[in-house]
C-alpha positions in Angstrom: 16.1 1.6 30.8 15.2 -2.2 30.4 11.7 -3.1 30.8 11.9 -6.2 32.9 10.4 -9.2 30.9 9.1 -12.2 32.7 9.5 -15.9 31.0 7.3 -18.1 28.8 7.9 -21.7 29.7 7.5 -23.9 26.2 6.5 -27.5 26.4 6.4 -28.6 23.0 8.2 -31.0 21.5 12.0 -29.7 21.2 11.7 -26.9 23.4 14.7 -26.9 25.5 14.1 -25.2 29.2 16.3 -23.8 31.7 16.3 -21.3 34.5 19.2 -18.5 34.5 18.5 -16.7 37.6 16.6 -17.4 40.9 13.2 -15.5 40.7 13.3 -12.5 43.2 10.4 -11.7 45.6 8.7 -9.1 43.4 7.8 -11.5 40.9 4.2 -12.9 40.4 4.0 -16.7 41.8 2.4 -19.9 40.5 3.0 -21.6 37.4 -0.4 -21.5 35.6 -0.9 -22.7 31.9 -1.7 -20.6 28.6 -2.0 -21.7 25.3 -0.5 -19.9 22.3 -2.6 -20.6 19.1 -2.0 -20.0 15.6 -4.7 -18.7 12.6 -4.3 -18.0 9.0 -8.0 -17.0 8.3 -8.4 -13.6 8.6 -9.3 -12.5 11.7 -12.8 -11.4 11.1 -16.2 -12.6 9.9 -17.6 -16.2 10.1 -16.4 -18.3 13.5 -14.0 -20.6 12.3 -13.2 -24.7 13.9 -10.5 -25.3 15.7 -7.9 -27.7 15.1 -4.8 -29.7 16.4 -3.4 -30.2 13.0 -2.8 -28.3 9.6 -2.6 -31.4 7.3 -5.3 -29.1 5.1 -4.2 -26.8 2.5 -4.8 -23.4 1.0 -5.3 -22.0 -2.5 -4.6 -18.6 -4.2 -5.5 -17.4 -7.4 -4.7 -14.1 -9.1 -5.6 -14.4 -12.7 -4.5 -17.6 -14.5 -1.7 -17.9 -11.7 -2.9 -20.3 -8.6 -0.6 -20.9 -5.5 -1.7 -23.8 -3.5 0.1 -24.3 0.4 0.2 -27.6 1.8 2.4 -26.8 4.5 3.7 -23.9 5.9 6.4 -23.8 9.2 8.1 -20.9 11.4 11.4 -21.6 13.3 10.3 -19.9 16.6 13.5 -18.6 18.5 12.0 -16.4 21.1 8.7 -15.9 22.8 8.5 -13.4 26.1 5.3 -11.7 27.8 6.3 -8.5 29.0 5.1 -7.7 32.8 2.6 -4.7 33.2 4.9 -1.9 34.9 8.0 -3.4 34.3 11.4 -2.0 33.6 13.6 -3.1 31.4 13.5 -5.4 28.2 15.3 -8.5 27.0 17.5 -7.6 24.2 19.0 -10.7 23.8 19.9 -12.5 20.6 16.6 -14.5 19.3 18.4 -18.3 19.8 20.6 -17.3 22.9 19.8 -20.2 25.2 22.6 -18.8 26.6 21.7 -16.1 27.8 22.2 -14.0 30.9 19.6 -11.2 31.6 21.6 -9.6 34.4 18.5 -8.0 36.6 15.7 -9.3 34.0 15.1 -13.1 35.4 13.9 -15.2 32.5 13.7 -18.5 31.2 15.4 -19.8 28.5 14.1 -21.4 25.6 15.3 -23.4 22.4 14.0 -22.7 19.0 11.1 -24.0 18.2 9.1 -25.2 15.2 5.7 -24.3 14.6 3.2 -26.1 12.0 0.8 -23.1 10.7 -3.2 -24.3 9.6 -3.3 -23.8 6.3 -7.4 -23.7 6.8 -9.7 -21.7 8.4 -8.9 -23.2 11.7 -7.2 -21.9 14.7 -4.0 -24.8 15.9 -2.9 -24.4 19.9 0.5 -24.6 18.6 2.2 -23.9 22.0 1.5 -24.6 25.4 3.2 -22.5 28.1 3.2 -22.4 31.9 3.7 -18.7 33.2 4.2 -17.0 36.6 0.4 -15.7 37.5 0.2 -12.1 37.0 -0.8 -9.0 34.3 1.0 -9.2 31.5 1.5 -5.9 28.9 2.7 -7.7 25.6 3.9 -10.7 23.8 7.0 -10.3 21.8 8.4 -12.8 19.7 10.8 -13.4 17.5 11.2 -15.8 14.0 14.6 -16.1 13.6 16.9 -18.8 11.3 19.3 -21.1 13.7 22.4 -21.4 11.9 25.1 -23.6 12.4 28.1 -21.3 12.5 26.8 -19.5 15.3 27.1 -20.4 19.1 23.5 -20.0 20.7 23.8 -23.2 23.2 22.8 -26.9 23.8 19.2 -26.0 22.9 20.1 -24.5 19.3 22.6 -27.7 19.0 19.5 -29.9 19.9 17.0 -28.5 16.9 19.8 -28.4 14.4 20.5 -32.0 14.9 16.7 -33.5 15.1 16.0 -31.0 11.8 19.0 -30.1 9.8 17.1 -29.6 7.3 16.1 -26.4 8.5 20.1 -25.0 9.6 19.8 -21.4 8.1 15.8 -21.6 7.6 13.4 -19.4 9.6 10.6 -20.7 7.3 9.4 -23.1 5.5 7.1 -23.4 2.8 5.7 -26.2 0.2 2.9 -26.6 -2.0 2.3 -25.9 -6.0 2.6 -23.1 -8.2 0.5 -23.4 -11.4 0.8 -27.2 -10.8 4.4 -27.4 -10.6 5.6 -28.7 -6.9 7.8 -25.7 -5.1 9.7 -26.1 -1.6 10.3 -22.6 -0.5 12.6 -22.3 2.2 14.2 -18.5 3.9 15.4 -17.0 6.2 13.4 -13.9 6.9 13.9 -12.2 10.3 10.6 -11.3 11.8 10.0 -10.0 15.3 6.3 -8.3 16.3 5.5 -6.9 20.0 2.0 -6.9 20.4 0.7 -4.5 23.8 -2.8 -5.8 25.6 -5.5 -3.0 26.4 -6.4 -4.1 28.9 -3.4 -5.9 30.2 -3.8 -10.0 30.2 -4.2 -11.2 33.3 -3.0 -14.5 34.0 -5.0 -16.3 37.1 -6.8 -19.6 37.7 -8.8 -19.4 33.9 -6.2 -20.2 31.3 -5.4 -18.0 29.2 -4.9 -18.4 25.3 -3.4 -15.3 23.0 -3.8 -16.4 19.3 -1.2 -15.0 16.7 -2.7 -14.3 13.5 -0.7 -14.5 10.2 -1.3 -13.2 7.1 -0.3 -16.0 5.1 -2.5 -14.7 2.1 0.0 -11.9 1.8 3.6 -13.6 1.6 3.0 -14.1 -1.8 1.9 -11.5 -3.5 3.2 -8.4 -5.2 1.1 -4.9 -3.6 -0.8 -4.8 -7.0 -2.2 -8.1 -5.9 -0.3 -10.7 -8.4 0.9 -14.0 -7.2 4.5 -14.4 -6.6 6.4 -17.7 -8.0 8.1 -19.1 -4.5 10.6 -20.5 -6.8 11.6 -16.7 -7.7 11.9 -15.9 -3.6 14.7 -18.6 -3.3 18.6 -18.0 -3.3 19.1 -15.1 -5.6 15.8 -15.0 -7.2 14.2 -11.8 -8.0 11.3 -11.6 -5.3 13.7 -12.7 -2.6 13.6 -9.7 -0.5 9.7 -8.8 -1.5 8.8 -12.2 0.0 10.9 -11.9 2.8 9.2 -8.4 3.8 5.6 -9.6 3.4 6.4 -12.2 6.0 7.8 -9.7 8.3 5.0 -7.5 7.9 2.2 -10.8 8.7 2.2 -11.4 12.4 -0.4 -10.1 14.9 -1.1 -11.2 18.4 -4.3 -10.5 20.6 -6.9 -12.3 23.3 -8.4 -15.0 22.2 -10.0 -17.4 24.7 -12.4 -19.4 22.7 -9.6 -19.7 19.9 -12.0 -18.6 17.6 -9.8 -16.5 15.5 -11.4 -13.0 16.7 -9.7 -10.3 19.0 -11.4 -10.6 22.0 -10.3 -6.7 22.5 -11.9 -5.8 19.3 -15.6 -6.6 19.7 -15.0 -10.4 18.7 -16.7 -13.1 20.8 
């Protein structure tokens, strides 16, 4: 069985939206808005500001070794809430603005970059319109747009305004023991996050924050700091990189974006 996944409407910047089949009477009505922000701080402790920006920057240090981030982007391809009792599940290609869900009614939407803080403060990096109703999960998926495959006007659309990123899922830049790096890959990374208690969408917005654990994409599991340089092409800590950043995402409740799960005793 499919569990029946009901759209997320993006309205950032290069977000490409379509409908692909008429909504059917079981469906929750009225578009209402929710925000989906992003956080690199961990999760706990102090409260941390919020921001519209990450023009900040982070450093790491493990011995004499010190990464510093300046800038850190995902190439967001898919982003679905999952309805609370629902059916069947989109197992669509991350991408496929093409897409035809058969019985699952959904939205479509283009790939889509998002700018991660590279501070302790929490960016609204997306801001949605979804059908009221309770809402199980949030599923999304970081997926590389390439220009070989055939995913639709809206993959066309971000590959010509940044063709700089054909083939790059993320993008990374900053130093490594002074000397300038540009890290870009194409890690795969999906995460399905379920709500206890559901998320109810009604006349309060909403805002689900996605935490990632940008600390971690560098290092080794002893601790050390990886060179970026030696995650690119064939380098040696290709593949180690590329797990750490599948292993980094986290969604939960978060309505005064304050970087704490509101499910978890933060406030």
């Amino acid at each position: 069985m499919r569990k029946s996944v009901l759209p997320v409407t993006m309205l950032i910047a290069g977000a490409v939206v379509s409908a692909c089949s008429a909504a059917d009477s079981t469906r929750p009505g009225g578009a209402l808005p929710m925000t989906v922000s992003f956080s690199t701080a961990a999760p706990t402790g102090a409260a941390r500001s919020t921001s519209t920006s990450a023009s900040a920057s982070v450093t790491f240090t493990s011995g004499t070794d010190v990464l510093v981030i300046t800038k850190a982007q995902l190439v967001v391809a898919r982003m679905e809430l999952a309805r609370s009792g629902a059916s069947c599940t989109s197992t669509a290609a991350a991408g496929d603005d093409n897409m035809n869900e058969h019985d699952c009614a959904a939205l479509e939407v283009a790939p889509t970059i998002v700018s991660l803080p590279v501070d302790s403060s929490v960016v609204s990096g997306l801001s949605l319109t979804v059908p009221a109703g309770t809402y199980s999960a949030l599923e999304a998926k970081i997926r590389a747009v390439r220009a070989d495959s055939d995913h639709g006007a809206g993959s066309a659309a971000f590959l010509s305004a940044h063709p700089e990123l054909a083939g790059v899922s993320v993008l990374v830049t900053g130093t490594f023991n002074g000397k300038a790096f540009t890290y870009t890959g194409a890690p795969r990374a999906e995460f399905e996050t379920s709500f206890s208690p559901p998320v109810v969408v009604a006349a309060t917005p909403t805002n689900l924050t996605v935490h990632v654990e940008l600390s971690r994409w560098f290092k080794t599991s002893s601790g050390a700091l990886i060179d970026p340089a030696s995650a690119i092409g064939t380098g040696a800590n290709v593949h180690a990189v590329a797990e750490n950043i599948q292993r980094s995402f986290r969604a939960f409740r978060d309505q005064n974006r304050d970087g704490h799960d509101d499910d978890s005793g933060g406030d």
